[in-house]
The first five atom37 places (N, CA, C, CB, O) and aatype in JSON, in Angstrom:
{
  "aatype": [20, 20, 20, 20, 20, 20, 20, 20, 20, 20, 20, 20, 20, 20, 20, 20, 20, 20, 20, 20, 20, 20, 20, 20, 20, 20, 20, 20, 20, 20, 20, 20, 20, 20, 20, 20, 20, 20, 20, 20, 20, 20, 20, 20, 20, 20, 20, 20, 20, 20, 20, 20, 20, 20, 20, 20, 20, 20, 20, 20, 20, 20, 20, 20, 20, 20, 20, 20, 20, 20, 20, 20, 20, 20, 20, 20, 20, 20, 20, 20, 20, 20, 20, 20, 20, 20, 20, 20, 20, 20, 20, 20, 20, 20, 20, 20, 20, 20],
  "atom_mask": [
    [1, 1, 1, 1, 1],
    [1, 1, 1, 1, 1],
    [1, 1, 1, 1, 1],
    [1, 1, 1, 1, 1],
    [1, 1, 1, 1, 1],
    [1, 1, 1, 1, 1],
    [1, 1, 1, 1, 1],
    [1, 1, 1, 1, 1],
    [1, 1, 1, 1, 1],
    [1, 1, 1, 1, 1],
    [1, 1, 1, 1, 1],
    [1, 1, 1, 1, 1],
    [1, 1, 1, 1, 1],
    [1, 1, 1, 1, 1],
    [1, 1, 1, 1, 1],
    [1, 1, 1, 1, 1],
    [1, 1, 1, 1, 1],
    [1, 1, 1, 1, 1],
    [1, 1, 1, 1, 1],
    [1, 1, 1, 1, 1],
    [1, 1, 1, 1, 1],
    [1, 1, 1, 1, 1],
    [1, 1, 1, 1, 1],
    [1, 1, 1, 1, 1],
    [1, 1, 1, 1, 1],
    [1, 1, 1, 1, 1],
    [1, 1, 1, 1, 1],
    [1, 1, 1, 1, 1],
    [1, 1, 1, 1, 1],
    [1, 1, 1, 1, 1],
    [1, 1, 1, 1, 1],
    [1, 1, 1, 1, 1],
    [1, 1, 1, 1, 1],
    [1, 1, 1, 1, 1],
    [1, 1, 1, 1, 1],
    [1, 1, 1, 1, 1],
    [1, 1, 1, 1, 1],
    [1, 1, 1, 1, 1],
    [1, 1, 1, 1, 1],
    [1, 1, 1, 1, 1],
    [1, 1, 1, 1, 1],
    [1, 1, 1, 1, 1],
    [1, 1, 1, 1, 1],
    [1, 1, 1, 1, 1],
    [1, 1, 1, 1, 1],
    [1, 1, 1, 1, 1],
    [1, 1, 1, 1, 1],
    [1, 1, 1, 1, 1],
    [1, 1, 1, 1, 1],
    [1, 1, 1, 1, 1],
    [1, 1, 1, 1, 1],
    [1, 1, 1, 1, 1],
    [1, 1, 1, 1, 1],
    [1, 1, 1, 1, 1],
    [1, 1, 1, 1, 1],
    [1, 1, 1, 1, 1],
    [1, 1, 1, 1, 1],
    [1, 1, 1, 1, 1],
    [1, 1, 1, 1, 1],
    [1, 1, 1, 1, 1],
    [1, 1, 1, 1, 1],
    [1, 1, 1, 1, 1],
    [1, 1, 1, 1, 1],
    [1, 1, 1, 1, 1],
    [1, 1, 1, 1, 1],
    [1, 1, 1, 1, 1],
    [1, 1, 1, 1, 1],
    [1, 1, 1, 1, 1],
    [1, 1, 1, 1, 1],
    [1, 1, 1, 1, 1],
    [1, 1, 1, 1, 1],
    [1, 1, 1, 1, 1],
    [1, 1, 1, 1, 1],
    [1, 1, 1, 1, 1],
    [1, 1, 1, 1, 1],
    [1, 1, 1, 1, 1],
    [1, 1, 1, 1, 1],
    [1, 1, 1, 1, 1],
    [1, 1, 1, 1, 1],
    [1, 1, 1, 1, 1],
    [1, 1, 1, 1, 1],
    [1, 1, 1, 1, 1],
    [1, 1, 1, 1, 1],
    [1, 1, 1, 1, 1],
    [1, 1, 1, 1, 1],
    [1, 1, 1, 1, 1],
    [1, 1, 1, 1, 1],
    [1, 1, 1, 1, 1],
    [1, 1, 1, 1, 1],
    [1, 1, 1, 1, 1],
    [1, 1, 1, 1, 1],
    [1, 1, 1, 1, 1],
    [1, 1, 1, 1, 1],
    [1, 1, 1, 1, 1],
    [1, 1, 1, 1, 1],
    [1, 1, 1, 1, 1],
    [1, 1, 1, 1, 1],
    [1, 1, 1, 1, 1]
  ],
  "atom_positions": [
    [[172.42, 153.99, 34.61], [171.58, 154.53, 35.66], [170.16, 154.69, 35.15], [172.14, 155.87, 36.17], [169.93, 155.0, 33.98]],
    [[169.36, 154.51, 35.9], [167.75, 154.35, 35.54], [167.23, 156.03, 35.03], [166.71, 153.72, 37.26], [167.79, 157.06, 35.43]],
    [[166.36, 156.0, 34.31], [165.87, 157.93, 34.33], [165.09, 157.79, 35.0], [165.26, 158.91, 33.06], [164.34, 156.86, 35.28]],
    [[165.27, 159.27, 35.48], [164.49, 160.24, 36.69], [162.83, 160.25, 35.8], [165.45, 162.37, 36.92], [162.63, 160.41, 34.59]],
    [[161.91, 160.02, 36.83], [160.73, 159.93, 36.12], [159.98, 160.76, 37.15], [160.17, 158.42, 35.78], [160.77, 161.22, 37.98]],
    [[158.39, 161.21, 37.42], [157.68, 161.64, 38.33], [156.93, 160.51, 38.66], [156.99, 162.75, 38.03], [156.81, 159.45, 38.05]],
    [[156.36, 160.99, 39.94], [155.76, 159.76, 41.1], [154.49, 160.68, 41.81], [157.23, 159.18, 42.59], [154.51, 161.89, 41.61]],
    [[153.63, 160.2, 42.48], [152.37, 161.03, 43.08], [152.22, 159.91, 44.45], [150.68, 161.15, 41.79], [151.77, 158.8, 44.17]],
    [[152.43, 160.06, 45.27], [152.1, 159.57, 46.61], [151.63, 159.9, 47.15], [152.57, 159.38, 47.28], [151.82, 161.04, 47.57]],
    [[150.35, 158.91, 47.68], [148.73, 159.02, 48.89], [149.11, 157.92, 49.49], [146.8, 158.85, 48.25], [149.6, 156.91, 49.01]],
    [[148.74, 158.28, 51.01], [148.87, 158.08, 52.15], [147.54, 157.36, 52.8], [149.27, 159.29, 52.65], [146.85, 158.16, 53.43]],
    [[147.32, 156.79, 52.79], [145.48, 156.39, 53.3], [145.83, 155.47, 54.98], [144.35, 154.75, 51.61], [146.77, 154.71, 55.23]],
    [[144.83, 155.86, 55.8], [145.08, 154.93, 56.82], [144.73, 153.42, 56.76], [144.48, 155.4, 57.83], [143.64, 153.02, 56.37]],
    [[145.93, 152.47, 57.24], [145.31, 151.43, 57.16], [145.94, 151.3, 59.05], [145.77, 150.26, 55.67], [146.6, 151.99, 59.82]],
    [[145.04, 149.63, 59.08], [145.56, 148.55, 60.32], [145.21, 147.21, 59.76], [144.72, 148.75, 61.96], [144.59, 146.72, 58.81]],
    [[145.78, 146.91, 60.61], [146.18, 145.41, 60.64], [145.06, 144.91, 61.39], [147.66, 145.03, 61.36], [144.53, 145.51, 62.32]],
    [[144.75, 143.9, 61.0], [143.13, 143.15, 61.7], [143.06, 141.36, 61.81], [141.56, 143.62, 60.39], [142.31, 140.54, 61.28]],
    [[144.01, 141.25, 62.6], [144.13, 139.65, 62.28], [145.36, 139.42, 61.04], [142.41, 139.02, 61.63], [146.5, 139.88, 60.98]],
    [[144.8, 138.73, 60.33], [145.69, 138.11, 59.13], [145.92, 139.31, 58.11], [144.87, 136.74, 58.28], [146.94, 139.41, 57.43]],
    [[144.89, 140.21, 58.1], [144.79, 141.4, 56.71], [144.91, 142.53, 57.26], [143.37, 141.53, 55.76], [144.7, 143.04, 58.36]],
    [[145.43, 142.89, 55.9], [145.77, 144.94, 56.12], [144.35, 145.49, 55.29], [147.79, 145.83, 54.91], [143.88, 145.22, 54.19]],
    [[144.02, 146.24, 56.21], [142.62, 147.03, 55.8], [143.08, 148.69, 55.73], [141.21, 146.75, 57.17], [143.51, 149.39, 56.65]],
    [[142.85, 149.0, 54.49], [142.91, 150.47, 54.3], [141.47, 151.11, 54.06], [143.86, 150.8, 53.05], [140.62, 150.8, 53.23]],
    [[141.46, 151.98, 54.93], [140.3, 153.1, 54.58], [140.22, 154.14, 53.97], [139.87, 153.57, 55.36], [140.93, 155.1, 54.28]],
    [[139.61, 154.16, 53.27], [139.27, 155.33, 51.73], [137.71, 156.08, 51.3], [139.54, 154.27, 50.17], [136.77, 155.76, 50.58]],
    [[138.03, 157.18, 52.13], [136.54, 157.54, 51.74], [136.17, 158.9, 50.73], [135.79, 157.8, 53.19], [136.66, 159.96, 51.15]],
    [[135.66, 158.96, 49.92], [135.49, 159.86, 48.7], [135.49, 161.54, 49.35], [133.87, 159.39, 47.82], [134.82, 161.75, 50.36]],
    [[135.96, 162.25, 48.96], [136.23, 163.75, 48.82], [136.73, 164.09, 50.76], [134.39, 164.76, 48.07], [136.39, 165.06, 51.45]],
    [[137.61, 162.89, 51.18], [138.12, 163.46, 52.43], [139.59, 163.78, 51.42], [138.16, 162.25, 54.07], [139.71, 163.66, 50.2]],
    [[140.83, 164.31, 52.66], [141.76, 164.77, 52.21], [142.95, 163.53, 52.72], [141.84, 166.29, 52.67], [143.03, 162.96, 53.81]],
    [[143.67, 163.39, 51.69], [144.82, 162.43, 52.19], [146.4, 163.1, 51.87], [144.63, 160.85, 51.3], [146.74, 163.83, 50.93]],
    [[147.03, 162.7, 52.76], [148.49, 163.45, 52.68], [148.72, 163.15, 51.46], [149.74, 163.03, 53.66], [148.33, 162.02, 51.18]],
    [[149.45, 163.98, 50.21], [149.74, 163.85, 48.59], [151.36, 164.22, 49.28], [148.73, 165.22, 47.12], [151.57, 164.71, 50.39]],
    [[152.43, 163.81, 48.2], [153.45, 164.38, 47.83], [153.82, 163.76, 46.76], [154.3, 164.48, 48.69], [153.96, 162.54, 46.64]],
    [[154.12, 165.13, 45.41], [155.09, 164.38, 44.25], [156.78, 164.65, 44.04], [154.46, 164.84, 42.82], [157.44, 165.65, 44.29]],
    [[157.08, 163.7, 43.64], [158.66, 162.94, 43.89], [159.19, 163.04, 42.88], [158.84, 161.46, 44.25], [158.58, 163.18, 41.82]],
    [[160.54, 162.98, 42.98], [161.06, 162.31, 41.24], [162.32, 161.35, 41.64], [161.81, 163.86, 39.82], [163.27, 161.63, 42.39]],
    [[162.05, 160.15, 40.93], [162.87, 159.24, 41.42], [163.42, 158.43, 40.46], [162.31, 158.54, 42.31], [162.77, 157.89, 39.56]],
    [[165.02, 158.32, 40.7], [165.82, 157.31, 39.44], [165.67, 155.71, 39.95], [167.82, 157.72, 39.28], [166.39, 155.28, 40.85]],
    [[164.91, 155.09, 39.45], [165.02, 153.21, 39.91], [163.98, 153.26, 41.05], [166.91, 152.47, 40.68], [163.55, 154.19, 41.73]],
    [[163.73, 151.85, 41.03], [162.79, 151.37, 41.86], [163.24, 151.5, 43.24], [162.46, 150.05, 41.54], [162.46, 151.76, 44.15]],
    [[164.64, 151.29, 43.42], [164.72, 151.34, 44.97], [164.93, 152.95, 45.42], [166.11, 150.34, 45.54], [164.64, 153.24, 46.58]],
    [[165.29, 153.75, 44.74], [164.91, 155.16, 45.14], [163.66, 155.9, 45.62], [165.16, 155.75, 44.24], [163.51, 156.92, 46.29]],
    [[162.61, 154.84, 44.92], [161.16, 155.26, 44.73], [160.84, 154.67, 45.94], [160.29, 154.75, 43.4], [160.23, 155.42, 46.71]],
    [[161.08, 153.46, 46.34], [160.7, 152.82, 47.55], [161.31, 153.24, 48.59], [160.84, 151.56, 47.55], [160.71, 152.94, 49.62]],
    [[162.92, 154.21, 48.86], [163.58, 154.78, 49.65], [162.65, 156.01, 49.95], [164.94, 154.98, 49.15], [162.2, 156.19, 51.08]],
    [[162.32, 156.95, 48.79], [161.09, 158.09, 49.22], [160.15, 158.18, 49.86], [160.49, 158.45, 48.55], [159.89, 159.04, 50.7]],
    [[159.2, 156.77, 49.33], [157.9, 156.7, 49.76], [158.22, 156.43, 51.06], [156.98, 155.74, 49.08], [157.58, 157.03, 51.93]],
    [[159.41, 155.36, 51.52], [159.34, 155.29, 53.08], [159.73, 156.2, 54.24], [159.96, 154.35, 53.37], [159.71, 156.09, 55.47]],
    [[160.26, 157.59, 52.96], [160.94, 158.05, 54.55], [159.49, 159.25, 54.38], [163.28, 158.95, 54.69], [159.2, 159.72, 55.48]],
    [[158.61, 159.76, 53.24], [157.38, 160.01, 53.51], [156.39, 159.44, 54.34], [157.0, 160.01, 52.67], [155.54, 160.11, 54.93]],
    [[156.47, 158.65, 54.37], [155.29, 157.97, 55.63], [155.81, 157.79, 56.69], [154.62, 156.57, 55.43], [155.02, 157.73, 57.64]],
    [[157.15, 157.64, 56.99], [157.73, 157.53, 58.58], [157.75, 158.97, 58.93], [159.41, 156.79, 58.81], [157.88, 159.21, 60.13]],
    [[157.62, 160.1, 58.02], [157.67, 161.38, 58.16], [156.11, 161.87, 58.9], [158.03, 161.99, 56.65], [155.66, 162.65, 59.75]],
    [[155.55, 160.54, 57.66], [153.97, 161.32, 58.34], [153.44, 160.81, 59.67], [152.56, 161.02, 57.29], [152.54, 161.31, 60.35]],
    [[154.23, 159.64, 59.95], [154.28, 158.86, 61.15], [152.93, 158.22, 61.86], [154.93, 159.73, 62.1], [153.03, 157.88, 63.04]],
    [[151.72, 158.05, 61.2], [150.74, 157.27, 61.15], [150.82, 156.11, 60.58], [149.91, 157.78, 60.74], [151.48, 155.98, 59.54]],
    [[150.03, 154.85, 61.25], [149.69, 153.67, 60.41], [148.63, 153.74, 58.94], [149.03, 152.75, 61.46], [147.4, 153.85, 58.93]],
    [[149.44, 153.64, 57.92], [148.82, 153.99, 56.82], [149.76, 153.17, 55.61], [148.73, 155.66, 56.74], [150.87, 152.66, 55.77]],
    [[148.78, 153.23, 54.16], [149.3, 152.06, 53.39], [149.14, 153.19, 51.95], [148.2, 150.29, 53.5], [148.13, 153.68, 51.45]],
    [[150.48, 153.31, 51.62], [151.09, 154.13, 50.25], [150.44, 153.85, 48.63], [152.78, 153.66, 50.14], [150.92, 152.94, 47.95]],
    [[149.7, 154.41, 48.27], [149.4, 154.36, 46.87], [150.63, 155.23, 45.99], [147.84, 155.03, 46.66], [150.94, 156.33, 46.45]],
    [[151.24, 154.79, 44.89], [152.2, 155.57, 44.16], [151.55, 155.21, 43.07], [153.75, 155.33, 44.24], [151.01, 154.14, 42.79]],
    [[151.69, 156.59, 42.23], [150.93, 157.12, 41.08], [151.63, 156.83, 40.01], [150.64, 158.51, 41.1], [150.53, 156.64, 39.48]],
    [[152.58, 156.56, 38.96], [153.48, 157.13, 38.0], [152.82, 157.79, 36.94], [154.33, 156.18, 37.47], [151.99, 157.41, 36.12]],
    [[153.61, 159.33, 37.23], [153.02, 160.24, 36.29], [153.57, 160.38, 34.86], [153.05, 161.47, 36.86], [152.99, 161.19, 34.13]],
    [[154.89, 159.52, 34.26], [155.06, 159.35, 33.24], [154.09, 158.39, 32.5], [156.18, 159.13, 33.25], [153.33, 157.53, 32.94]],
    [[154.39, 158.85, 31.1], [153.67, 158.3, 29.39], [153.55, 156.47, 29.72], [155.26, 158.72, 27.5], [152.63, 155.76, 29.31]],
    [[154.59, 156.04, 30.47], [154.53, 154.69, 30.64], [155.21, 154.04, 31.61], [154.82, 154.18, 29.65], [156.41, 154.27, 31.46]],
    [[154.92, 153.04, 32.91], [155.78, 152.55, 34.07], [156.95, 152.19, 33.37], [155.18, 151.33, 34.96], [157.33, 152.13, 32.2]],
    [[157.53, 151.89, 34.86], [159.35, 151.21, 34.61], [159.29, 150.21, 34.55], [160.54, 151.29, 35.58], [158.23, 149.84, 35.04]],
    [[159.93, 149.34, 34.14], [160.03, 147.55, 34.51], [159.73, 147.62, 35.92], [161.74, 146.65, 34.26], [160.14, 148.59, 36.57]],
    [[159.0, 146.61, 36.53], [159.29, 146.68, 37.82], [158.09, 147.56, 38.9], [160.72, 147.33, 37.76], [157.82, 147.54, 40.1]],
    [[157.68, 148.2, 37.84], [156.87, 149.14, 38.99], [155.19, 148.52, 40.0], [156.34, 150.66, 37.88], [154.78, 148.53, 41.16]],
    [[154.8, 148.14, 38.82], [154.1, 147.18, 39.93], [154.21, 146.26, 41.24], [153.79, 146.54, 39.43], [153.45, 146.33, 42.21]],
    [[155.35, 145.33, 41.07], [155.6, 144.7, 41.86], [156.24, 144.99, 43.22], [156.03, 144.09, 41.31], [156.18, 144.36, 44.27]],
    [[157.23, 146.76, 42.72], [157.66, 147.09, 43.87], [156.75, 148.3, 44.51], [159.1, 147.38, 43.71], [157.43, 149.0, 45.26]],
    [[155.45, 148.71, 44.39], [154.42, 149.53, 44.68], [153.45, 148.73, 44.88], [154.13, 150.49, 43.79], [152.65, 149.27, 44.12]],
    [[152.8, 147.7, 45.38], [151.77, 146.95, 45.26], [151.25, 147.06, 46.91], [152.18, 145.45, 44.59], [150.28, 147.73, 47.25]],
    [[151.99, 146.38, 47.72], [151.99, 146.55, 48.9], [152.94, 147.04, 49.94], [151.72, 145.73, 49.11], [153.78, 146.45, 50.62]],
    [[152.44, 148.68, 49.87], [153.61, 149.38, 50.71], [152.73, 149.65, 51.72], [154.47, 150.76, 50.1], [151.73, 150.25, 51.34]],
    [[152.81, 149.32, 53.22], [152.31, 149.79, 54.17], [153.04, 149.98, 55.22], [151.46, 149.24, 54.4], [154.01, 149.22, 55.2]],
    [[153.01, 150.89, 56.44], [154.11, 151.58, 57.48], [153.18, 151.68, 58.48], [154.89, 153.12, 57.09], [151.97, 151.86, 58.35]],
    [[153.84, 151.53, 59.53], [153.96, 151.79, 61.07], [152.34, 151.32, 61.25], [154.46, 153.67, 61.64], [151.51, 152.14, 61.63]],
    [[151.99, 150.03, 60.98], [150.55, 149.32, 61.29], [150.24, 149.22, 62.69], [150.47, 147.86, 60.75], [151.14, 149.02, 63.51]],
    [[149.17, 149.34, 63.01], [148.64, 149.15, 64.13], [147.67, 147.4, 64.28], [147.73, 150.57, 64.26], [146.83, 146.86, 63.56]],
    [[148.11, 147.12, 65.17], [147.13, 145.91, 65.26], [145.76, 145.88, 65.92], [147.79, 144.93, 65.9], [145.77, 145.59, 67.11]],
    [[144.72, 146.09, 65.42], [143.79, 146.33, 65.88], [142.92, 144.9, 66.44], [143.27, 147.17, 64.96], [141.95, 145.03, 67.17]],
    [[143.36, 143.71, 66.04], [142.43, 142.4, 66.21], [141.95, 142.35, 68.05], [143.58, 140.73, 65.66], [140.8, 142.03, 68.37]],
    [[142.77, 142.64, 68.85], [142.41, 142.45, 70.1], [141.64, 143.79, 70.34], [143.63, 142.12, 71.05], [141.47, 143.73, 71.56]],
    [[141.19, 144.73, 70.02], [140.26, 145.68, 70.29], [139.17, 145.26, 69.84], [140.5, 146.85, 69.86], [138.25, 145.92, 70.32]],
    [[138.84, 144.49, 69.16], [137.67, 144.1, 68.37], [137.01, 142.4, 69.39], [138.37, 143.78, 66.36], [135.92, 141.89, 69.62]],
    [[138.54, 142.09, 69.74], [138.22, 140.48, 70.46], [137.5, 141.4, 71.86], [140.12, 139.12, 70.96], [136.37, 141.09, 72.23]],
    [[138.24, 142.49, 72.55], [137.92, 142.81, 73.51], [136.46, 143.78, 74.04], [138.98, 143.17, 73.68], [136.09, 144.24, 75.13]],
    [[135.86, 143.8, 72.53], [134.72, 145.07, 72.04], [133.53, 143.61, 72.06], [135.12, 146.22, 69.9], [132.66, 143.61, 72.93]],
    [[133.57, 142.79, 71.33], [133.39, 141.03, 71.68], [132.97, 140.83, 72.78], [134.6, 140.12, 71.7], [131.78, 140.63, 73.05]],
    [[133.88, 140.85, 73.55], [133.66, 140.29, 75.2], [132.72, 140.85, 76.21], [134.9, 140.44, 75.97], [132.2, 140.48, 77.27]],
    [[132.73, 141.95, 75.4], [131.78, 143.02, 76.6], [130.38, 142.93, 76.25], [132.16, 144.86, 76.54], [129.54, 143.56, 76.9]]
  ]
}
């Protein structure tokens, strides 16, 4: 079984804009934090998702690892976590038109 390690999860809003996910990040606002402790990668990715379906905005997950050194694996399964996106491209086609 994998060891239990600590985790730090931010929440930032993103949308969807056409082809790309755009997250917005702006210096000394406040973003939803919660820290975790999780055995294996798919535990960590089971957390973070039921945190953001919790927080229930379109927004894209930064995970922190607060241990001495990552797990195998941790990059690849934290790289691109994003939830409940909004598609914004036709507000922009329709902002366009006018």
């Amino acid at each position: 079984m994998a060891k239990t390690l600590d985790y730090q999860i931010t929440l930032y809003p993103a949308h969807r804009d056409g082809a790309f996910v755009v997250t917005q990040f702006q210096m000394m606002a406040s973003y939803p934090e919660k820290r975790i402790k999780a055995a294996g990668m798919n535990d960590l990715i089971d957390k973070v998702t039921q945190f953001a379906m919790e927080h229930g905005e379109s927004c894209g997950a930064s995970v922190r690892c607060l241990a001495p050194r990552k797990p195998p694996g941790f990059k690849r399964a934290t790289e691109n976590l994003y939830f409940n996106l909004v598609d914004r491209t036709a507000e922009k086609r329709g902002a366009a038109a006018a």
